[in-house]
C-alpha positions as CSV (number, residue, x, y, z in Angstrom):
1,X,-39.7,-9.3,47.0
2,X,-41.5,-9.8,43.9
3,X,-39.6,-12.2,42.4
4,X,-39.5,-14.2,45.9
5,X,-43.5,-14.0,45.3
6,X,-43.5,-15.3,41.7
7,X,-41.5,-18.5,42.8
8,X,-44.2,-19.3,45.4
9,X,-47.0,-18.9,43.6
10,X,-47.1,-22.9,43.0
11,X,-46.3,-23.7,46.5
12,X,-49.5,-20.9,47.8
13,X,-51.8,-22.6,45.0
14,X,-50.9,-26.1,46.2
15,X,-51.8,-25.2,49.7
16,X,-54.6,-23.4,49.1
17,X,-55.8,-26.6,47.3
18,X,-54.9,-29.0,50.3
19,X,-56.9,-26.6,52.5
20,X,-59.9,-26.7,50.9
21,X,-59.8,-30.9,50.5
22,X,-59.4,-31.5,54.5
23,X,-62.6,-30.2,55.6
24,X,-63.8,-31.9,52.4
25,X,-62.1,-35.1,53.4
26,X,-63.8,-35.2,56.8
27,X,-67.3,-34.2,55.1
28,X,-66.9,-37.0,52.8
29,X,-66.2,-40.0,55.3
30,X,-68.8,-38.8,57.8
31,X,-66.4,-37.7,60.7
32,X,-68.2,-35.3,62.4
33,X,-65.4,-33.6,63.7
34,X,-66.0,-29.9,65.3
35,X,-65.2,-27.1,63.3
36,X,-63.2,-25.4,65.6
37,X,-60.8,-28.6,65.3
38,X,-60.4,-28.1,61.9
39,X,-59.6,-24.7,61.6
40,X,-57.1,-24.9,64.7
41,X,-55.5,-27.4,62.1
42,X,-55.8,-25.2,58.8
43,X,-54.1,-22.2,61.3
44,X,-51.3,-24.7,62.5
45,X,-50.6,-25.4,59.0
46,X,-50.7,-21.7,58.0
47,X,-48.4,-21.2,60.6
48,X,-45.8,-23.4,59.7
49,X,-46.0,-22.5,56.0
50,X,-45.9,-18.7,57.4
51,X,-42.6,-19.4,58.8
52,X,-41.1,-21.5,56.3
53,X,-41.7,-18.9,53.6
54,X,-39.8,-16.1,56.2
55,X,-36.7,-18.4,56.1
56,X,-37.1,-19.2,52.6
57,X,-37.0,-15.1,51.6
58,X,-34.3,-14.0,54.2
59,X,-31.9,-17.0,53.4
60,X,-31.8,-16.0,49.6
61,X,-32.8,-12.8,49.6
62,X,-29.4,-11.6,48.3
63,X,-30.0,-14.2,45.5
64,X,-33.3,-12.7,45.1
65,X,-32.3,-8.8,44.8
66,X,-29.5,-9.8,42.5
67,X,-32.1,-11.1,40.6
68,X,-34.1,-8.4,40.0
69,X,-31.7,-6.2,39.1
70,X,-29.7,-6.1,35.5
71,X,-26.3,-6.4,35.6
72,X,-24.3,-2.8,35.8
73,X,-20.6,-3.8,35.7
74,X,-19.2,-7.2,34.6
75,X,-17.6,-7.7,38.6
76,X,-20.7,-8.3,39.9
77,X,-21.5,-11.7,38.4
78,X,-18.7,-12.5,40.9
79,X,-20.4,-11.3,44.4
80,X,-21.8,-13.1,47.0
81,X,-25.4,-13.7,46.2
82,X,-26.3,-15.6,49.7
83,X,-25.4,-18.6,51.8
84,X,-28.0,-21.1,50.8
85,X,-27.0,-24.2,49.0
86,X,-28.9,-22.4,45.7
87,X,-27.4,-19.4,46.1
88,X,-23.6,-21.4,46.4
89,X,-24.4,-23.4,43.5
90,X,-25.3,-19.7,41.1
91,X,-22.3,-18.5,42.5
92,X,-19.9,-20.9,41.1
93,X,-21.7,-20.9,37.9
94,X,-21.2,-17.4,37.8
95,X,-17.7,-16.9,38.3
96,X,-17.2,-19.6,36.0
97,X,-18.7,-17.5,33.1
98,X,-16.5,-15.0,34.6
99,X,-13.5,-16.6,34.0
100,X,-14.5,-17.3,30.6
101,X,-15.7,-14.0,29.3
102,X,-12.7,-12.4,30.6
103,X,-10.4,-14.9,28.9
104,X,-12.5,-14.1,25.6
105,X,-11.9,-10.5,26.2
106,X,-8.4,-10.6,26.7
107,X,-7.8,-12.6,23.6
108,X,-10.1,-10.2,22.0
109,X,-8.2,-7.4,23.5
110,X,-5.0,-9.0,22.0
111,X,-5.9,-9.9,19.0
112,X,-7.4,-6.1,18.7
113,X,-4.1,-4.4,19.3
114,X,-2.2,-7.0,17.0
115,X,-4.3,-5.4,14.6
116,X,-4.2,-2.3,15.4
117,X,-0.3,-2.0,15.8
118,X,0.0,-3.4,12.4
119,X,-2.0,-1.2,10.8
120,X,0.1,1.5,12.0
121,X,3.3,0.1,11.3
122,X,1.6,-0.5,7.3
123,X,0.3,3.2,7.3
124,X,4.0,4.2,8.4
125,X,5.9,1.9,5.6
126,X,3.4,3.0,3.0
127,X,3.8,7.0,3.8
128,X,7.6,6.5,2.3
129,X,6.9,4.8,-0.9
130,X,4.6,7.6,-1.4
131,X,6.6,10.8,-0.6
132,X,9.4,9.2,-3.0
133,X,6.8,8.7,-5.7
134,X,5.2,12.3,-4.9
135,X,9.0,13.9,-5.7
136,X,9.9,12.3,-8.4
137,X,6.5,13.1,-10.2
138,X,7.0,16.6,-9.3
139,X,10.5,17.0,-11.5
140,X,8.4,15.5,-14.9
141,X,7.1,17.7,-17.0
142,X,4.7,15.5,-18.4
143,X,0.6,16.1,-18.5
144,X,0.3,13.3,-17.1
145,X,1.8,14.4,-14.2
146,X,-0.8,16.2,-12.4
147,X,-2.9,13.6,-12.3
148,X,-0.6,11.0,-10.5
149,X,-0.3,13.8,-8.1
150,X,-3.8,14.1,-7.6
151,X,-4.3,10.3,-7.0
152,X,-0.9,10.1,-4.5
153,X,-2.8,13.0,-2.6
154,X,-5.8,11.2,-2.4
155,X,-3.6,8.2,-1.3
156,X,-2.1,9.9,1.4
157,X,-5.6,11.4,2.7
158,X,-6.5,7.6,2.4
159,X,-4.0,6.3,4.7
160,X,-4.2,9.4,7.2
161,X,-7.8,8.2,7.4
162,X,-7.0,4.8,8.3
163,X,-4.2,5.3,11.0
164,X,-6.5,7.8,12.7
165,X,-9.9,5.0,12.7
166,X,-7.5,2.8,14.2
167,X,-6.3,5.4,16.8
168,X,-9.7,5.7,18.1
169,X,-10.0,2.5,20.3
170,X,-7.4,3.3,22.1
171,X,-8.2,7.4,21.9
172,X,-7.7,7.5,26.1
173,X,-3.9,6.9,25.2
174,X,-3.4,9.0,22.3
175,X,-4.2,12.6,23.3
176,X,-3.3,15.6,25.3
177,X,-5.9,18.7,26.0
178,X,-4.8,22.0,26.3
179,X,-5.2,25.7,25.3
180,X,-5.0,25.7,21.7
181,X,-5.4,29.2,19.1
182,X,-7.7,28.3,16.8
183,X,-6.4,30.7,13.8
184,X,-3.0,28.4,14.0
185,X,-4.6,24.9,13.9
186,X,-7.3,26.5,10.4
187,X,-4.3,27.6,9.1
188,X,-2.2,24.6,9.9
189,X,-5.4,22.5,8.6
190,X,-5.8,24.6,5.6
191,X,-2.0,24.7,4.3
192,X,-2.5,20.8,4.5
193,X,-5.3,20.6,2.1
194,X,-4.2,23.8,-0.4
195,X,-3.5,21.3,-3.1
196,X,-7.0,20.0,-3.0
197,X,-8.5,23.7,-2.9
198,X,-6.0,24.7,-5.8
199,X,-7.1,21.5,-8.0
200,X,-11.0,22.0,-6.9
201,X,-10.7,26.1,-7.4
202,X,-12.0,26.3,-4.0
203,X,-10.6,29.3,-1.7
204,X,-10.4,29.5,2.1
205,X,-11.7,32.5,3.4
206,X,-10.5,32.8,7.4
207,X,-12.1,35.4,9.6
208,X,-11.2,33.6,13.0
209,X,-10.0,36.1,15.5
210,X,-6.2,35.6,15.9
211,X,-6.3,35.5,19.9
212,X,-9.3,32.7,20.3
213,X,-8.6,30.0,22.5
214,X,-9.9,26.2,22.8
215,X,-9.4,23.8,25.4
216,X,-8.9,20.7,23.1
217,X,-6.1,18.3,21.5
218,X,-4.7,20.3,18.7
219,X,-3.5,16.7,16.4
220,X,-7.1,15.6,16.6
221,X,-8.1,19.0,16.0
222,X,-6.7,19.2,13.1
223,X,-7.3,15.9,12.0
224,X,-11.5,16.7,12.2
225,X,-10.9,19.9,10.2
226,X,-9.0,18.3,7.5
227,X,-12.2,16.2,7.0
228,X,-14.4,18.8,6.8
229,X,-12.6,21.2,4.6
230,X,-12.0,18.1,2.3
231,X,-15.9,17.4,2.6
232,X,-16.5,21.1,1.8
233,X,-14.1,21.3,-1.0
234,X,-15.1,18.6,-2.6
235,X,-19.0,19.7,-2.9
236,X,-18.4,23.4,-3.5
237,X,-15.9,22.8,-6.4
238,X,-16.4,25.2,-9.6
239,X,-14.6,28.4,-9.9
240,X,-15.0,31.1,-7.3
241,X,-16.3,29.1,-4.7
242,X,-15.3,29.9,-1.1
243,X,-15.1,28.2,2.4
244,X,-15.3,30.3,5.1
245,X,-14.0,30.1,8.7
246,X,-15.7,32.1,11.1
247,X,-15.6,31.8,15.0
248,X,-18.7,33.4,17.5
249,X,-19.6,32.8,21.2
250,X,-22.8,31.1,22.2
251,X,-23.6,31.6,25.9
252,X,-20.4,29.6,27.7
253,X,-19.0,28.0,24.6
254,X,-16.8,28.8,21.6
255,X,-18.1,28.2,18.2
256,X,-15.6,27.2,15.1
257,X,-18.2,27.2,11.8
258,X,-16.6,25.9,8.2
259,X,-19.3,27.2,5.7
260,X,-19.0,26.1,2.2
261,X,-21.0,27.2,-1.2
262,X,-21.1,23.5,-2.4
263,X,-24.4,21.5,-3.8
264,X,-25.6,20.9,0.2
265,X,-27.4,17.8,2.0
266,X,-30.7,16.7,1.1
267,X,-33.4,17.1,4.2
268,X,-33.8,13.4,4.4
269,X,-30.4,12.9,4.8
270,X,-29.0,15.1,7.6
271,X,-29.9,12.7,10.2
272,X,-27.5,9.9,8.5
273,X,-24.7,11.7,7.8
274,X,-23.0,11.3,10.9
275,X,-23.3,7.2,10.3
276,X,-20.5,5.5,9.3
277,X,-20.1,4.9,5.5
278,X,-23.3,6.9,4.5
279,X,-22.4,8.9,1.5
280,X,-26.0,9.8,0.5
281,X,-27.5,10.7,-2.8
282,X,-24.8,13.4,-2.9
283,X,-21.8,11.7,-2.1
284,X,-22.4,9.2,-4.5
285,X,-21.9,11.6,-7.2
286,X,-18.2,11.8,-6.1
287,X,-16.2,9.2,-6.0
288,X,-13.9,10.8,-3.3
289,X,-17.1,10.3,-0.7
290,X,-16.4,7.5,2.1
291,X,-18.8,8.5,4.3
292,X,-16.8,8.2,6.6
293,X,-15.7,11.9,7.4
294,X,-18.5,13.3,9.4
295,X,-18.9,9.7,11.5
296,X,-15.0,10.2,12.3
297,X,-15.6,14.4,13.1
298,X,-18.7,13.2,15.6
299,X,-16.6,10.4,17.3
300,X,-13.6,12.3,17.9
301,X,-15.5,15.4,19.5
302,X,-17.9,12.9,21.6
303,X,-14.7,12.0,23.2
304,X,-12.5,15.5,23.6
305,X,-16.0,16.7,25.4
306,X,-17.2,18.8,22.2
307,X,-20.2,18.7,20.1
308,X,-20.2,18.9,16.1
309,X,-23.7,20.7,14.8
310,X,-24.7,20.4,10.7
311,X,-26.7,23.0,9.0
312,X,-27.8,22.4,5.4
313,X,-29.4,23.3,2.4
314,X,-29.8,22.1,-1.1
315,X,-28.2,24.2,-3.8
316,X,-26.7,26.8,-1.1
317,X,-24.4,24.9,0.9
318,X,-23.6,23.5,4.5
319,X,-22.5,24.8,7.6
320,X,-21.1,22.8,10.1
321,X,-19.9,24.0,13.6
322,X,-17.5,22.5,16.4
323,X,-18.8,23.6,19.4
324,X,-16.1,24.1,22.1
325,X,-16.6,24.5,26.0
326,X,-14.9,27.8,27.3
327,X,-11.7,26.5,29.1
328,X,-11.0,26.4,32.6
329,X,-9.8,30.3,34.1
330,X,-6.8,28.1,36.0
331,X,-5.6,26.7,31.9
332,X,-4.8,30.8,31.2
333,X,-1.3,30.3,32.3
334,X,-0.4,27.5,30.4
335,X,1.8,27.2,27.3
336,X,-0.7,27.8,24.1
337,X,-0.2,25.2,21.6
């Protein structure tokens, strides 16, 4: 109704106008005409304006509340917005950029899982080259061989990295929630970065209870953990250092924390460390920082239903917590994964 106001404002302003230059008209030229005459015409005017602007509004008001109202979903650009020859003409423009913003999205959509699928296939090919390179360097004896082992586990980190990022436009197709013990996945998640905690002399220090159960996907799972013991290896390396894995309850959820000893997170950067590619003042003291860690935990948790919490202090270290919904009472019977 507001908008159908707006439009006539001309129109009122106009006739408003042409009603006050009659009576001015007659005064003018010298007709005497009766005032009664006058205003019978001014009303009969009114009248017909009255009812023209009550067809105007109810022939377009669909094209009017459609109007006034931002779009929700991209189908309704293609509804019915009225039967007036206005309304028909918006409608065909309308379904023309229909047609053409959902031919640029399937291209875009195509081109997008072209890209994706070959970055998978690449992660896959590279992961051999690699494991052939990681055995042979393991029967040398030279120094130097620690070191290429070091940079070939960094490699494979890398690529895990990238095939997951790519995994996460299409996340509704790659996972599968269920009950999952939490001491197997930290132990699974651990055992896959004991090289890194050897090298860093870092030790993990588990005290999860051995009969806690999630309601999660155990591969992504493990994938977030990997990230953040890696994150709290890598800033609590020196000798006797310790990450430890504790799990609590917190009203209805279940709380995972990973608490290192490291160098901690400046105050004024906690509230970017979740952005992709942010390393901070501190990451960019190690050239193992991405930034991209913490931005992958967040994303992957905002889409399993859990919620990632960081706790920091400079000089002391950082706790971070996964925070985990209690699981359904029905999901007690099924297989734990």
């Amino acid at each position: 109704m507001k908008l159908f106001w707006k439009e006539q404002v001309p129109l009122l302003l106009f006739y408003c106008l042409q009603t006050a230059l009659v009576p001015l008209l007659y005064w003018l030229t010298g007709d005497g005409r009766p005032l009664p005459i006058v205003a019978y015409g001014i009303l009969l005017s009114s009248t017909v304006l009255a009812g023209f602007l009550i067809y105007r509004y109810f022939s377009q008001r669909a094209l009017y509340k459609r109007l006034s109202r931002p779009v929700q979903e991209l189908n309704e650009l293609i509804q019915s917005h009225g039967s007036s020859p206005l309304a028909e003409a918006l409608n065909e423009l309308l379904q023309q950029v229909y047609r053409q913003v959902q031919d640029i999205l399937h291209r875009h959509n195509r081109r997008t899982e072209e890209h994706i699928s070959f970055i998978n296939r690449w992660v896959h090919q590279m992961k051999t080259p690699l494991s052939v390179i990681q055995l042979t360097v393991q029967e040398l004896d030279e120094p130097a061989a620690d070191s290429i082992l070091e940079e070939l586990d960094r490699l494979q980190k890398g690529l895990e990295m990238v095939l997951y990022t790519s995994r996460l436009d299409n996340f509704e197709h790659d996972f599968t929630v269920g009950p999952v013990l939490l001491l197997n996945i930290v132990r699974e998640a651990v055992a896959d970065n004991r090289k890194l905690c050897i090298r860093k002399k870092v030790y993990p220090d588990i005290q999860v209870d051995d009969a806690q159960l999630v309601y999660t996907d155990k591969k992504w799972l493990r994938f977030m953990l990997g990230q953040l013991i890696t994150n709290a290896v890598n800033y609590s390396a020196g000798i006797g250092r310790k990450v430890t894995f504790t799990t609590f309850a917190r009203g209805e959820a279940i709380i995972l924390q990973i608490e290192d000893e490291g160098i901690g997170i400046r105050p004024e950067d906690l509230r970017r460390v979740f952005h992709p590619y942010f390393t901070g003042t501190r990451g960019r003291q190690y050239k193992e920082s991405t930034g991209m860690g913490l931005y992958l935990v967040r994303e992957v948790c905002s889409r399993l239903g859990h919620e990632v919490e960081l706790e920091s202090e400079v000089g002391r270290g950082t706790k971070v917590r996964l925070v985990f919904p209690r699981a359904p009472k029905e999901t007690s019977n099924l297989t734990t994964l």
